[in-house]
N, C-alpha and C positions, 0 to 999 in steps of 0.2 A: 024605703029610701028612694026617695027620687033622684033621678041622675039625669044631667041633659044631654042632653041627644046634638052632640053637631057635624054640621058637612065639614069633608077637611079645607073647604076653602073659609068657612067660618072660623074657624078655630085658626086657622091658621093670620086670618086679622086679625081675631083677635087679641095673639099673643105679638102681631107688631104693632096694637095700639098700647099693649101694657109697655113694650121694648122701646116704643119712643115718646111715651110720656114720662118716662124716667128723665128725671133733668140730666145728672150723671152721664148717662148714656148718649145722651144729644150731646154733648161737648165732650169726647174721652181721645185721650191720648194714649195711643199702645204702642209697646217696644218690641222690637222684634226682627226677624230674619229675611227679608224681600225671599219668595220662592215661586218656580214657574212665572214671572214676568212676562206678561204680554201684552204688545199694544195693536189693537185693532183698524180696518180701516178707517172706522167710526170714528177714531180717537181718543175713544174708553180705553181705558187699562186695566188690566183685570189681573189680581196676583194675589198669590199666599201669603199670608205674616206667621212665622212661626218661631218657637222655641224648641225646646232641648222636651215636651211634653205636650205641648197641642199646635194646632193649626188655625187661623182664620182668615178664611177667606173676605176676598177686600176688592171694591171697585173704586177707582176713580173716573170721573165722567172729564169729556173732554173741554169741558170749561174750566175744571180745574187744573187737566193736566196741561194745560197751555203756560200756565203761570210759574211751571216747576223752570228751574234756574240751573239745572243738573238731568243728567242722565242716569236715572234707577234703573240697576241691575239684578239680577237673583244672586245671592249671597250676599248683599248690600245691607249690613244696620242699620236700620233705622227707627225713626219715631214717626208715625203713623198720626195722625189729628182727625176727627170726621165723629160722626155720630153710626150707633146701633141702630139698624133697619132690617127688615125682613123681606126677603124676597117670597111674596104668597105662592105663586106659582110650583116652587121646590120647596117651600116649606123651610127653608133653611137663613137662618141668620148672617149677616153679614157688615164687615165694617166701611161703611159707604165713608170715604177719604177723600179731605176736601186739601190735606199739606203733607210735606215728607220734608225731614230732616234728617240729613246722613246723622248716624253717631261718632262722636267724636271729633267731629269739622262740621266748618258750615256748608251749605249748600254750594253757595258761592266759589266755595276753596275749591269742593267735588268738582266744581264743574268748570274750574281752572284749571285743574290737575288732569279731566280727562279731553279738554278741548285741546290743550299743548301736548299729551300723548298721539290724538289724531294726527293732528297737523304736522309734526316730527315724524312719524310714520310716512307720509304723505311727500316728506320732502323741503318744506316750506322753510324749514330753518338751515336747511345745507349752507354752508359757505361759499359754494360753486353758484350760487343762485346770487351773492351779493355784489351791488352793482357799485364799482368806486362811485364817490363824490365826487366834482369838478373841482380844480387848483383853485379857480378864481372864478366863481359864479358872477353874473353879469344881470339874474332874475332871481329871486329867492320868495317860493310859496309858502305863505302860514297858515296853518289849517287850524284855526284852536278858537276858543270865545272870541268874542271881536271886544269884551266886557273885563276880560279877564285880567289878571296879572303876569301871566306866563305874554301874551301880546307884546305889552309892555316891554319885559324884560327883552324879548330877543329884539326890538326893534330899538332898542338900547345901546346894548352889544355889539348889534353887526352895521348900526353908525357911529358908533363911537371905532373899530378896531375896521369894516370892509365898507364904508361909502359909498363907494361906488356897484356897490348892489342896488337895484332896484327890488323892493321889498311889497311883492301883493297879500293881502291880506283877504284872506278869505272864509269870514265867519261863519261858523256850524255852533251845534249846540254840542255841549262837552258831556254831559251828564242827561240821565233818563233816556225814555224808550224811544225820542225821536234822536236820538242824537247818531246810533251806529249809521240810520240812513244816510243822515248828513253828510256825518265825515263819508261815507265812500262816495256818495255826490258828488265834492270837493276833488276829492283823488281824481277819480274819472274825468270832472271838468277839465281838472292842471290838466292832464294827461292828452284827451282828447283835442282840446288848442294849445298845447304846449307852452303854459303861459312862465314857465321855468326852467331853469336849470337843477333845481334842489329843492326838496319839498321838505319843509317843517310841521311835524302834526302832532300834538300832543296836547296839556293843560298843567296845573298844578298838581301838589298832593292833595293826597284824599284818604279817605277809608277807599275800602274795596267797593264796596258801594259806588263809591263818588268816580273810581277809577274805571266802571263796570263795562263803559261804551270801548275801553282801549283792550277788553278783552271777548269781544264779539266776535265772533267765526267770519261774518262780514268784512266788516273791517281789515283783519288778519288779510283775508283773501285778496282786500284790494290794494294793500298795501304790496304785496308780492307779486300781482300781474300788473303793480308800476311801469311803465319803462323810463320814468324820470326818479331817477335815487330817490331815497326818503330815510330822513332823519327820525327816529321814534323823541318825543321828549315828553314823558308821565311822571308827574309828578316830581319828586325827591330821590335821592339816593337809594333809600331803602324800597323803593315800590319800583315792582317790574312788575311786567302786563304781556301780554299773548303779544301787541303790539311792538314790545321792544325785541321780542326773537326774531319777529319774522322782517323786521326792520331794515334796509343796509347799514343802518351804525344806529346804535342804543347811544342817548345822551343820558345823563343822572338831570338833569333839570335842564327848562325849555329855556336859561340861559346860557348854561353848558353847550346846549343846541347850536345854539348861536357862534357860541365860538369855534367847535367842529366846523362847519358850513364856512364860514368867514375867517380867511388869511386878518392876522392882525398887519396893516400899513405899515407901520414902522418898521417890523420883520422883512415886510416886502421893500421899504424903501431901502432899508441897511443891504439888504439882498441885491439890488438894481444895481448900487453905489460902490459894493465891491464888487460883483460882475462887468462894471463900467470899466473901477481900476486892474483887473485882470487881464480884460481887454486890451487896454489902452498899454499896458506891458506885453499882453503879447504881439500886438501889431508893432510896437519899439522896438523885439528882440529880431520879429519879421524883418522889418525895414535895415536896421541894424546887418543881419546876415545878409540880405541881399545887397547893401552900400558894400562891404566888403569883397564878395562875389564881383559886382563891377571893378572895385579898384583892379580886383585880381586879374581880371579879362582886359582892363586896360594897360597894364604893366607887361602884358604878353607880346614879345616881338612882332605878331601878324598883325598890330597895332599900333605897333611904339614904331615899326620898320618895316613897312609891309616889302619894299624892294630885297629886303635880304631875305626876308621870308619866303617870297615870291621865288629868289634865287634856289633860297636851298629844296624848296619843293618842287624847282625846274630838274635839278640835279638827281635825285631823290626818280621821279620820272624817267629821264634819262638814262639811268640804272636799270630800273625796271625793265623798260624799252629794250635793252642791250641782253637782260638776262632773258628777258619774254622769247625775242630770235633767235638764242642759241639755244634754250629749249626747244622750239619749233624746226628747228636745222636738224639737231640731235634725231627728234623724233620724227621727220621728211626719209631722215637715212636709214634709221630702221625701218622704215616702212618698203621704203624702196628696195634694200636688200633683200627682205625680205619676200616682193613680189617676184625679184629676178629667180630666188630659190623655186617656188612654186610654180611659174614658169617653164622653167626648164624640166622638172617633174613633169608638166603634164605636157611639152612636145617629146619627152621623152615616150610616151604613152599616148602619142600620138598615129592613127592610122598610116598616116602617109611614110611613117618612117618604117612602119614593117614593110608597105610595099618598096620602098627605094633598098630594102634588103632583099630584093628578087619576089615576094612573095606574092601571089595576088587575089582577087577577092571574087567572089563568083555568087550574081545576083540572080535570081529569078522575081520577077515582080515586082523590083524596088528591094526585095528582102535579101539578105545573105544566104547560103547555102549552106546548110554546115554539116548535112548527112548525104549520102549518095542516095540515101532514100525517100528523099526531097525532089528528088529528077525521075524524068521518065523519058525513055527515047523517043527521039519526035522535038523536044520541050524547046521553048528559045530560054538562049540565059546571056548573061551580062558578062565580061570577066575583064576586071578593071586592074591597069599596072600601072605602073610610074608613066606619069604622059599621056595616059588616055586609056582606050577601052575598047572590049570585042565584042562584039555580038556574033553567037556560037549557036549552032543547034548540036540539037546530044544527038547522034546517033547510037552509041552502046554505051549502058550504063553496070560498070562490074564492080561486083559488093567483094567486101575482104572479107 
């Protein structure tokens, strides 16, 4: 029996020439479990597909993964698209994956459902973040087709109901892959020359597709680092977009829009007109109380009769005057009596009056004497009486 003889690099072509001349195998769709997900700096992805019984390993190269519309996770369902290949090197088969579709939703949704979990996290849709509209805009930006019907509608709306807007118009592409650059183009321009008061950005309905540009990460972002408000307007009632959260006001349509942004005239004229007539009542009831006030101040005698008036505020003075002096009298006599008391207290407790009681005072030095052992014989001293004074020397000084 002969047997052939091969290298395992041989063998190992040649069982991924048998694995991708299988037509089947060139075009297979596998269902399966995302596991171990990784993405390199390369841009390859390299991950598990498995079930509830095997495992196959799975590359996507970075051409393909550019065009995914979602973020694949491990533990994510999926379907798997790409052909059977052999990696010769490890010997080992693998599903080279050229799409992924989440199970159960589409890509698209996935990737709606995890772009507005970020941006939530993040902050982007807080309330504290939304910027009022102005009462009565004066510039009004449009950010949408310059071709479209959404155009149309709002510059409709806000001449027919706010006129006196000045309305720029500033065409982007609403739909496909150039359009998110656009609109944030747009944003940034208004922004950067502040060619507005209130910016309108949106388009009609659509599929999800059609609406795809109002839910770009892009976009979202430059909508919220506005600092001139901004109005979301996508589509219809039914469609909401990453755009209308992080919005300062969601409209349901880009005519809707229009009348958010824009006071209807009429409302504002009837507003003026009974503002006027409030006014004009309350500067009557003003006028009114102050014509009364006057009567009242001219019917007052310092008016009507200023000499009696003058008389009885002479009188009035006069009193005063009369009671003013006899308090000041009152209080001259207490005072005075009161100096004569303390007066006579302190000549009572006066020196000169112990001396005119025979007593007298004996100085040495300018100083008083008040011990006999203050002196010494020999000493001169002073000794002062009524009417004058002796200069003494001590001959003998006797202690008691």
């Amino acid at each position: 029996m002969n047997e052939t003889v091969f290298s395992v690099s041989a063998l190992n072509e040649r069982v991924k020439g048998l694995l991708e001349s299988d037509p089947i195998l060139n075009r297979v769709a596998v269902k399966g479990e995302l596991s171990n997900y990784k993405i390199y700096p390369s841009g390859h992805h390299y991950f598990t597909l498995k079930d509830a019984q095997s495992a196959l390993r799975c590359v996507m190269f970075r051409s393909s993964a550019e065009k995914l519309r979602f973020r694949p996770e491990s533990g994510m369902s999926v379907t798997a698209t790409g052909r059977i290949g052999v990696y010769s090197r490890d010997g080992a088969y693998q599903l080279y994956v050229s799409g992924l579709m989440p199970e159960g939703t589409g890509d698209l949704q996935v990737a709606f459902e995890q772009l507005l979990a970020k941006l939530d996290a993040e902050g982007l849709f807080d309330r504290a973040h939304k910027k009022p509209l102005p009462a009565y805009p004066r510039r009004v930006a449009v950010i949408t087709s310059g071709a479209g019907a959404a155009v149309h509608d709002i510059i409709r709306v806000l001449g027919r109901r706010w006129p006196l807007a000045k309305i720029l118009v500033l065409p982007v592409r609403v739909q496909g892959t150039e359009a998110p650059p656009e609109i944030v183009g747009a944003i940034r321009y208004a922004n950067r020359h502040q060619v507005a008061d209130v910016i309108i950005t949106g388009r009609g309905g659509g599929s999800i597709e059609d609406l795809w540009a109002f839910n770009d990460e892009r976009v979202a972002r430059a909508i919220y680092e506005s600092e001139i408000p901004v109005v979301s307007a996508v589509g219809h009632e039914p469609d909401v977009t990453i755009a209308d959260y992080v919005a300062d006001r969601r409209a349901a349509t880009p005519s809707n829009a229009a009348e958010i942004v824009g006071p209807d005239r009429e409302d504002v004229a009837a507003w003026v007109s009974q503002t006027g007539i409030r006014l004009g009542q309350a500067m009557k009831g003003k006028l009114d109380g102050l014509g009364r006030r006057l009567e009242d101040l001219a019917a007052r005698p310092a008016l009507t009769d200023p000499e009696v008036y003058l008389g009885a505020k002479r009188m009035a003075l006069d009193y005063a005057r009369t009671s003013l002096a006899g308090v000041g009298e009152k209080l001259t006599g207490e005072k005075r009596r009161g100096f004569v008391q303390l007066a006579a207290k302190l000549d009572a407790l006066s020196p000169l009056k112990v001396l005119g009681r025979g007593y007298a005072i004996a100085e040495k030095d300018g100083a008083a004497i008040r011990s006999a052992d203050a002196v010494a014989p020999g000493d001169r001293i002073s000794v002062k009486l009524t009417g004058g004074s002796l200069d003494c020397a001590v001959e003998e000084v006797h202690r008691v």
